[in-house]
HTML snippet that shows the backbone in 3Dmol.js (N, CA, C, O; Angstrom):
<script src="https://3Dmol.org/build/3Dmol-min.js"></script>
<div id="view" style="width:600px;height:400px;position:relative"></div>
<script>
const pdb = `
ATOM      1  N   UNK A   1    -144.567 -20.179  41.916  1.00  0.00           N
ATOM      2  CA  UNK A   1    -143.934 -21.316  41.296  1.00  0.00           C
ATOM      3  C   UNK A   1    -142.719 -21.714  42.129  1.00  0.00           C
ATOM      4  O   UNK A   1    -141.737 -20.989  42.291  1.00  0.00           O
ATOM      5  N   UNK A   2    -142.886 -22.991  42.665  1.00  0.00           N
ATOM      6  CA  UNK A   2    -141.323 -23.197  43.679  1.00  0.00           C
ATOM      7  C   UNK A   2    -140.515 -24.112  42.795  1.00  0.00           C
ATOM      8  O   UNK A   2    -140.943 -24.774  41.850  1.00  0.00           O
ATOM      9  N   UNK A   3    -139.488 -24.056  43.173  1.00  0.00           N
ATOM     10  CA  UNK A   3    -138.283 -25.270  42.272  1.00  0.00           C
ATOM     11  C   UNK A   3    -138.380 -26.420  42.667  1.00  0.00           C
ATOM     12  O   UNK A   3    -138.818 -26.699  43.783  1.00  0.00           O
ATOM     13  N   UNK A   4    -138.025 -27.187  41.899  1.00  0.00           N
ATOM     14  CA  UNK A   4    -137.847 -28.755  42.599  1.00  0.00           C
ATOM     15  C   UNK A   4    -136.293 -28.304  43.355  1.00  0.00           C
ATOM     16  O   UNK A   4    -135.710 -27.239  43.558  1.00  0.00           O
ATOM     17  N   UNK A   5    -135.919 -30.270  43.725  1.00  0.00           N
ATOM     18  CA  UNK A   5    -134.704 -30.129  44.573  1.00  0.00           C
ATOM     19  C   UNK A   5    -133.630 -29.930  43.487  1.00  0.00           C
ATOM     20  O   UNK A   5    -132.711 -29.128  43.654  1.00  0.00           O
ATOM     21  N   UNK A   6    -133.800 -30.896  42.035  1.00  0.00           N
ATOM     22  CA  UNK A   6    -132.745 -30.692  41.153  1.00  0.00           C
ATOM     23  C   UNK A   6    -132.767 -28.775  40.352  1.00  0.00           C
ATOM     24  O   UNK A   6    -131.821 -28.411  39.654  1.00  0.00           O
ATOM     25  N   UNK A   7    -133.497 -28.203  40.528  1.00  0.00           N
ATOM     26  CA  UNK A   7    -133.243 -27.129  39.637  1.00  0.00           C
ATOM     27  C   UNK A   7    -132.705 -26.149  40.963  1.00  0.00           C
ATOM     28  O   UNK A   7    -132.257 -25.145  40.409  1.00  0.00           O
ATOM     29  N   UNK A   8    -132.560 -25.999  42.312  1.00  0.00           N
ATOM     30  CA  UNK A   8    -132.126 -25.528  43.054  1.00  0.00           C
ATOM     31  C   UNK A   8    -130.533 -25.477  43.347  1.00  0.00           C
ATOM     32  O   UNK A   8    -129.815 -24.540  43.697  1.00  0.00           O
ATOM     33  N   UNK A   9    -130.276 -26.714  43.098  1.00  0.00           N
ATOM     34  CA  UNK A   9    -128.775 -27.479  43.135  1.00  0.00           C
ATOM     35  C   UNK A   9    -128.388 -26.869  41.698  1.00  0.00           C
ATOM     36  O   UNK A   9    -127.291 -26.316  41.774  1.00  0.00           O
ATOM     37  N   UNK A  10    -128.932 -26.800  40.454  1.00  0.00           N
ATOM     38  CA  UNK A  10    -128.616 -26.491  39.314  1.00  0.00           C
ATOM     39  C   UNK A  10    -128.088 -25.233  39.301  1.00  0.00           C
ATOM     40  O   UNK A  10    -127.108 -24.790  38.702  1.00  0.00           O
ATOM     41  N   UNK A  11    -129.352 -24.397  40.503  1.00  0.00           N
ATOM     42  CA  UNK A  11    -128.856 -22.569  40.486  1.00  0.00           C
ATOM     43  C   UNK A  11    -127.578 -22.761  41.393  1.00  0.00           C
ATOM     44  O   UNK A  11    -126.520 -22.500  40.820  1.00  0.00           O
ATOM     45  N   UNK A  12    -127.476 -23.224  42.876  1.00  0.00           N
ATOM     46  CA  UNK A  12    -126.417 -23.053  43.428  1.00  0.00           C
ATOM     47  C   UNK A  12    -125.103 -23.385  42.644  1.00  0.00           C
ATOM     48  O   UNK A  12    -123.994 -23.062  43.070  1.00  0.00           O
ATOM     49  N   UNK A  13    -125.302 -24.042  41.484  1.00  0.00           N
ATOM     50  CA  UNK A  13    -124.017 -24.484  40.576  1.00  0.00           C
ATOM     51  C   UNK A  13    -123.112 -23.539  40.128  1.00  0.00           C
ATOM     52  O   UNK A  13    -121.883 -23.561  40.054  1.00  0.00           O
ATOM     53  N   UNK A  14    -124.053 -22.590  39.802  1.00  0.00           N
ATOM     54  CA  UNK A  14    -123.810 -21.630  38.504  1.00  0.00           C
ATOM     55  C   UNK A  14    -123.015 -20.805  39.037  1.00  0.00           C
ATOM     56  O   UNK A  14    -122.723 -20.743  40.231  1.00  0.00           O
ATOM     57  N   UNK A  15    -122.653 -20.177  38.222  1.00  0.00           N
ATOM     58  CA  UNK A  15    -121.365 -18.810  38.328  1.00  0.00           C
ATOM     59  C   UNK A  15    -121.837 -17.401  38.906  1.00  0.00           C
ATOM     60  O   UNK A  15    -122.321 -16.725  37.999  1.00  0.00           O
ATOM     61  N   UNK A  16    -121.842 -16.975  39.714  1.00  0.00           N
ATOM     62  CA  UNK A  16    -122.415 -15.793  40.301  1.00  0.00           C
ATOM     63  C   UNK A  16    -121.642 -14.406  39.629  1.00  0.00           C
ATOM     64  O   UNK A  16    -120.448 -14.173  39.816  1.00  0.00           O
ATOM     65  N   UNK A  17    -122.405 -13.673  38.943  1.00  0.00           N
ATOM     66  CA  UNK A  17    -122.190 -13.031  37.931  1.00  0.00           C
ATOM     67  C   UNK A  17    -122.898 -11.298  38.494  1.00  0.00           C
ATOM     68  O   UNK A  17    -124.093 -11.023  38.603  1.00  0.00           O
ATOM     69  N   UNK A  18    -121.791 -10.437  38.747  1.00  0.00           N
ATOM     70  CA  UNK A  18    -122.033  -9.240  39.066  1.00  0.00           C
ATOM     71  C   UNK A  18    -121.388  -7.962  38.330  1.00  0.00           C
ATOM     72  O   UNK A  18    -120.169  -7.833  38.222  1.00  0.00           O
ATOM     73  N   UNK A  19    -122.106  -7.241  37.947  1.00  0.00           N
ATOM     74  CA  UNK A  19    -121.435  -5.920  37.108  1.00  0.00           C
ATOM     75  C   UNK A  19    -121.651  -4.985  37.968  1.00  0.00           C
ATOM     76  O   UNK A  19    -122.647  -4.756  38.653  1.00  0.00           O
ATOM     77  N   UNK A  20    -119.951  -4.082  37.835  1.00  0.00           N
ATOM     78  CA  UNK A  20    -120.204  -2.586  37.856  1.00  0.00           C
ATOM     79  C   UNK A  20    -120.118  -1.235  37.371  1.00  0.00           C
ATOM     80  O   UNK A  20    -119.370  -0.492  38.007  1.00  0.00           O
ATOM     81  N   UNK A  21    -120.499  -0.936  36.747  1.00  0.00           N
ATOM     82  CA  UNK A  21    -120.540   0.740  36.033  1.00  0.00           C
ATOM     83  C   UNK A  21    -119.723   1.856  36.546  1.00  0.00           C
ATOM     84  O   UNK A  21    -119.782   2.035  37.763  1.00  0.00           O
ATOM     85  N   UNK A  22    -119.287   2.311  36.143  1.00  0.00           N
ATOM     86  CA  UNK A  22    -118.197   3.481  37.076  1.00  0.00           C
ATOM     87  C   UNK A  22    -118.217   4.718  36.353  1.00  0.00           C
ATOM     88  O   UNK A  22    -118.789   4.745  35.263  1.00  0.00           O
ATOM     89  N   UNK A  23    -117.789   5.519  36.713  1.00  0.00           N
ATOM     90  CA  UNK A  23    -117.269   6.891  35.590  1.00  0.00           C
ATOM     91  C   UNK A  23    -115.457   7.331  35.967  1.00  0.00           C
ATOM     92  O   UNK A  23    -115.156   8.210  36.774  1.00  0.00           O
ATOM     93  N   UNK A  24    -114.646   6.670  35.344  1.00  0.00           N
ATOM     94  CA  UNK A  24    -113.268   7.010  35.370  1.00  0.00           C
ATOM     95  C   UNK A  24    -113.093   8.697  35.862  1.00  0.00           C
ATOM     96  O   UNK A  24    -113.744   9.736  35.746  1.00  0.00           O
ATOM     97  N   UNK A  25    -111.546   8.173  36.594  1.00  0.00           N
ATOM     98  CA  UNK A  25    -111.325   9.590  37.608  1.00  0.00           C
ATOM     99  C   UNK A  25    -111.507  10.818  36.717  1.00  0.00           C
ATOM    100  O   UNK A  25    -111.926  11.814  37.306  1.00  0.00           O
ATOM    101  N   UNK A  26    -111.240  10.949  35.243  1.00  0.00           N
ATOM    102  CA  UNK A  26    -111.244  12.251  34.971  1.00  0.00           C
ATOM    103  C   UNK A  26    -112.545  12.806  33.906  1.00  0.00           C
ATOM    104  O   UNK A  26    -112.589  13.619  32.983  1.00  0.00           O
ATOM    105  N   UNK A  27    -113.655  11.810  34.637  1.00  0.00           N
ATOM    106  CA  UNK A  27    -114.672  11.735  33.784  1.00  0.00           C
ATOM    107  C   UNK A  27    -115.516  12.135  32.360  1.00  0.00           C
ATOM    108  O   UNK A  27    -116.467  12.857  32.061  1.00  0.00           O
ATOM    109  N   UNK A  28    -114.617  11.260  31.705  1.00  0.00           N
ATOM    110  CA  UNK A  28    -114.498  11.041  30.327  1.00  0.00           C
ATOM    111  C   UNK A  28    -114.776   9.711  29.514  1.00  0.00           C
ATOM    112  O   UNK A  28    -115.026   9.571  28.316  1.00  0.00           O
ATOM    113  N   UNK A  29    -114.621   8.486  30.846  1.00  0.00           N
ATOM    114  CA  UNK A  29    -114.795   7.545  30.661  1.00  0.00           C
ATOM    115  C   UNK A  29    -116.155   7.106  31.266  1.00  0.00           C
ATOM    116  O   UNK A  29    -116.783   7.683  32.154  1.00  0.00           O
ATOM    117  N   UNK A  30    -116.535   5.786  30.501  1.00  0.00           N
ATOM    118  CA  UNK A  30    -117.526   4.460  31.739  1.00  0.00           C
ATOM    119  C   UNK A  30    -117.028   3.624  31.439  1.00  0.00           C
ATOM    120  O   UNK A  30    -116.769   3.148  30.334  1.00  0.00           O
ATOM    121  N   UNK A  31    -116.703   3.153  33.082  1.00  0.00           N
ATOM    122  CA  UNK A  31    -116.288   1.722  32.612  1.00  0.00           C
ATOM    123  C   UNK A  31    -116.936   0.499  33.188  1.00  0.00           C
ATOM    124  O   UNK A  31    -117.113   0.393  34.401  1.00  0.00           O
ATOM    125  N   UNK A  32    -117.282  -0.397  32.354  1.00  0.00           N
ATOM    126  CA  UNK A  32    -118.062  -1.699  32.816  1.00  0.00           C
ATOM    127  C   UNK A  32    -117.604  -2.541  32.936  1.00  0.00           C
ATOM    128  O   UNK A  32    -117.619  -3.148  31.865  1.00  0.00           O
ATOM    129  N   UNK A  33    -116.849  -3.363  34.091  1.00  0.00           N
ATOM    130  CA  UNK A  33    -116.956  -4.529  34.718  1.00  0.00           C
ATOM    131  C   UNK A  33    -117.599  -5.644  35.110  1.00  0.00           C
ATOM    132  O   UNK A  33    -118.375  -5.622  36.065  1.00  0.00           O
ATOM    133  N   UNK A  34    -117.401  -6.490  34.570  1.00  0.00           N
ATOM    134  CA  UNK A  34    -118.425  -7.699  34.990  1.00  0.00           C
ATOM    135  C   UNK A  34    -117.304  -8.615  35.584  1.00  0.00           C
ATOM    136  O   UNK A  34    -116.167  -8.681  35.117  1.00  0.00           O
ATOM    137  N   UNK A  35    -117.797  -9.374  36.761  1.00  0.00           N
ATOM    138  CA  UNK A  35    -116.697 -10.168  37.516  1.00  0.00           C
ATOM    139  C   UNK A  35    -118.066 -11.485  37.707  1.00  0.00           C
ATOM    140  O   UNK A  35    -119.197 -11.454  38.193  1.00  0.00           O
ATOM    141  N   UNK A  36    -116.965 -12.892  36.831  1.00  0.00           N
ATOM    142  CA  UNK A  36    -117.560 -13.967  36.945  1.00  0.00           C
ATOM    143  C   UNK A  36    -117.133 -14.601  38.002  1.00  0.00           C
ATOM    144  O   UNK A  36    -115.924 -14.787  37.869  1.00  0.00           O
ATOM    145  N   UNK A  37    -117.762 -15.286  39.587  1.00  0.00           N
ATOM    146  CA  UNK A  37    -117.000 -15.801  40.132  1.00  0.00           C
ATOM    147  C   UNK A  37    -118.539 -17.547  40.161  1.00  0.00           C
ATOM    148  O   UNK A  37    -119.755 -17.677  40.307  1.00  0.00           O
ATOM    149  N   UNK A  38    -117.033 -18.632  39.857  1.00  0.00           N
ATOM    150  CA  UNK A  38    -117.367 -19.899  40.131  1.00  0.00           C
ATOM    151  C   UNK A  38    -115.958 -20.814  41.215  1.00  0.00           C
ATOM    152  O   UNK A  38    -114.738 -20.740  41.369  1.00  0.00           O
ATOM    153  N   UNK A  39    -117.045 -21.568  41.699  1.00  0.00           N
ATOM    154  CA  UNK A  39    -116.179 -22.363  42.765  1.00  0.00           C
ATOM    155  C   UNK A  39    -116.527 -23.486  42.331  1.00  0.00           C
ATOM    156  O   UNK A  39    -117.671 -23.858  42.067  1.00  0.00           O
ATOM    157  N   UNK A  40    -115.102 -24.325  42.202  1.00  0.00           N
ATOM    158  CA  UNK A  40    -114.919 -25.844  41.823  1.00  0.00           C
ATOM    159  C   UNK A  40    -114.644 -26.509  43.103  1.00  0.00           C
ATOM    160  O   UNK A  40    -114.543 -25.698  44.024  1.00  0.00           O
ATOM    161  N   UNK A  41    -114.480 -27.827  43.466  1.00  0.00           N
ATOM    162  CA  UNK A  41    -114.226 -28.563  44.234  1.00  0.00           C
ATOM    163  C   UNK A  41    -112.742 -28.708  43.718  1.00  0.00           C
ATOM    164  O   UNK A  41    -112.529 -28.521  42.519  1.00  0.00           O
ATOM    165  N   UNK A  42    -111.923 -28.966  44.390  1.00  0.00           N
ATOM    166  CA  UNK A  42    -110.078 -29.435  43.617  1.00  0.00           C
ATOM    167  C   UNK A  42    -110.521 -30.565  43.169  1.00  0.00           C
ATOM    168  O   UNK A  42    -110.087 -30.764  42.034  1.00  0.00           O
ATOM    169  N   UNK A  43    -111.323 -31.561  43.624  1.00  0.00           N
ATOM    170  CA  UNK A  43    -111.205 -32.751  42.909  1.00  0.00           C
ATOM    171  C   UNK A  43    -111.676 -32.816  41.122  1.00  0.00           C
ATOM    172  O   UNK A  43    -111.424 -33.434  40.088  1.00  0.00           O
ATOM    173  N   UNK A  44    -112.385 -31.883  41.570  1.00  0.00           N
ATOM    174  CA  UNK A  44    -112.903 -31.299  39.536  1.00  0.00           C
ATOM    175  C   UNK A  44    -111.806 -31.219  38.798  1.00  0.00           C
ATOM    176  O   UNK A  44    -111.597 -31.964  37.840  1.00  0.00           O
ATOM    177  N   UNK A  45    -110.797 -30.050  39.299  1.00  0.00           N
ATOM    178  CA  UNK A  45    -109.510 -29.746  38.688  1.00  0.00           C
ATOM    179  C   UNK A  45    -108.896 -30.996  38.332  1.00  0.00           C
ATOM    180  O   UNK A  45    -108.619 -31.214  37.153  1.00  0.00           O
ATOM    181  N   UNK A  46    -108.576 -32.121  39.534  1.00  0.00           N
ATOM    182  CA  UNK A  46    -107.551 -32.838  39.800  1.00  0.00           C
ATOM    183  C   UNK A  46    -108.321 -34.088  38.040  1.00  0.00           C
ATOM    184  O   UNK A  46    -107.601 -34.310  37.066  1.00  0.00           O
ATOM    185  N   UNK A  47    -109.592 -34.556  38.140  1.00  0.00           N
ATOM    186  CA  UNK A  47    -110.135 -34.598  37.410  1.00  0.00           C
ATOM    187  C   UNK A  47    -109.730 -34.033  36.427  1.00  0.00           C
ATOM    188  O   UNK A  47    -108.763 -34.780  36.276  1.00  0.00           O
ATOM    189  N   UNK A  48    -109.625 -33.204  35.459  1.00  0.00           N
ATOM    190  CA  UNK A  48    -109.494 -32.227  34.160  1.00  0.00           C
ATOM    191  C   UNK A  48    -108.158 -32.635  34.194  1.00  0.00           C
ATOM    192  O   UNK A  48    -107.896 -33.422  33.285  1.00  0.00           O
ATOM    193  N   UNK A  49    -106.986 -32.298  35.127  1.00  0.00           N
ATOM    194  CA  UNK A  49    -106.069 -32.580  34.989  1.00  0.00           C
ATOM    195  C   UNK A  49    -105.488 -33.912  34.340  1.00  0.00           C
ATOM    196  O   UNK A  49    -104.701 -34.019  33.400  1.00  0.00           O
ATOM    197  N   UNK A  50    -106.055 -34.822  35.052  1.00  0.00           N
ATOM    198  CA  UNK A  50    -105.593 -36.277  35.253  1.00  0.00           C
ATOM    199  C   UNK A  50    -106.119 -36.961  33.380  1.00  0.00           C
ATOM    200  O   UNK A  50    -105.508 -37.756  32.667  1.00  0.00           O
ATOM    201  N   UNK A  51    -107.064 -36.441  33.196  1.00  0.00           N
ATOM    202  CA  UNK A  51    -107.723 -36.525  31.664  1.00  0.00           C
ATOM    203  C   UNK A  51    -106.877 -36.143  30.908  1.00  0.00           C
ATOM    204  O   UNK A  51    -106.271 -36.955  30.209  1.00  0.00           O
ATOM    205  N   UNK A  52    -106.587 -34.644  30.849  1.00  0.00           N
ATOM    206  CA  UNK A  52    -105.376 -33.916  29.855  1.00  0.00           C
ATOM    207  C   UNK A  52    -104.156 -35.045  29.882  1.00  0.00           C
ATOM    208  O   UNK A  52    -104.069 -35.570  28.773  1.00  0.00           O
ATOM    209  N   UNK A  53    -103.577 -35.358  30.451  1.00  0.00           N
ATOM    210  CA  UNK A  53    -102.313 -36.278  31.083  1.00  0.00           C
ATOM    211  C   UNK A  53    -102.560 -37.706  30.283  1.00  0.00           C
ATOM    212  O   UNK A  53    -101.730 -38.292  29.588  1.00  0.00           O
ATOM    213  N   UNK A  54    -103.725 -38.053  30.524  1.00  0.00           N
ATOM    214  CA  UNK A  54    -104.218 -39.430  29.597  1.00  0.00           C
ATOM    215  C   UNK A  54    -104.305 -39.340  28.033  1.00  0.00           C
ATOM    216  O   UNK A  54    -104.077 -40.281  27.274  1.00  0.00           O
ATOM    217  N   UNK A  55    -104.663 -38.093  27.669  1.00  0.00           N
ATOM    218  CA  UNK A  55    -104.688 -38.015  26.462  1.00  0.00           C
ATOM    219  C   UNK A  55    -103.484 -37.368  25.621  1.00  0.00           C
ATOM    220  O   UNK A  55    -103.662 -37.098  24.434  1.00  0.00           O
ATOM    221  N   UNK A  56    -102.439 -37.160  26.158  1.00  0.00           N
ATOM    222  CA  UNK A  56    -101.343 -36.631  25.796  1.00  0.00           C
ATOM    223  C   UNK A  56    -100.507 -37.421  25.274  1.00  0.00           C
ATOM    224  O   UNK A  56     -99.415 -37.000  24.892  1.00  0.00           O
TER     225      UNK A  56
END
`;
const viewer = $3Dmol.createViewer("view");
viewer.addModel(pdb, "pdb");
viewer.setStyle({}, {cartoon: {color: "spectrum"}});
viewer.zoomTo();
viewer.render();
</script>
């Protein structure tokens, strides 16, 4: 099954989402981490910004 062009662009959108599991130094613990990373363009921000400011 291949993607079209729009559901490809849809995945590159998304938030790249990685966990890690550990066992704390005095092993007693687990600890689970999940680290969300997404990248905006500034003009997105500048966008969001400029909105908040209008509606204030």
């Amino acid at each position: 099954m291949s993607l079209t062009e729009k559901q490809e662009k849809q995945l590159k959108n998304m938030p790249a989402i990685s966990n890690k599991i550990l066992k704390s130094k005095d092993g007693q613990f687990i600890i689970h981490k999940t680290e969300i990373v997404s990248i905006k363009p500034i003009a997105y921000y500048e966008a969001v910004l400029a909105s908040e400011e209008e509606a204030s």
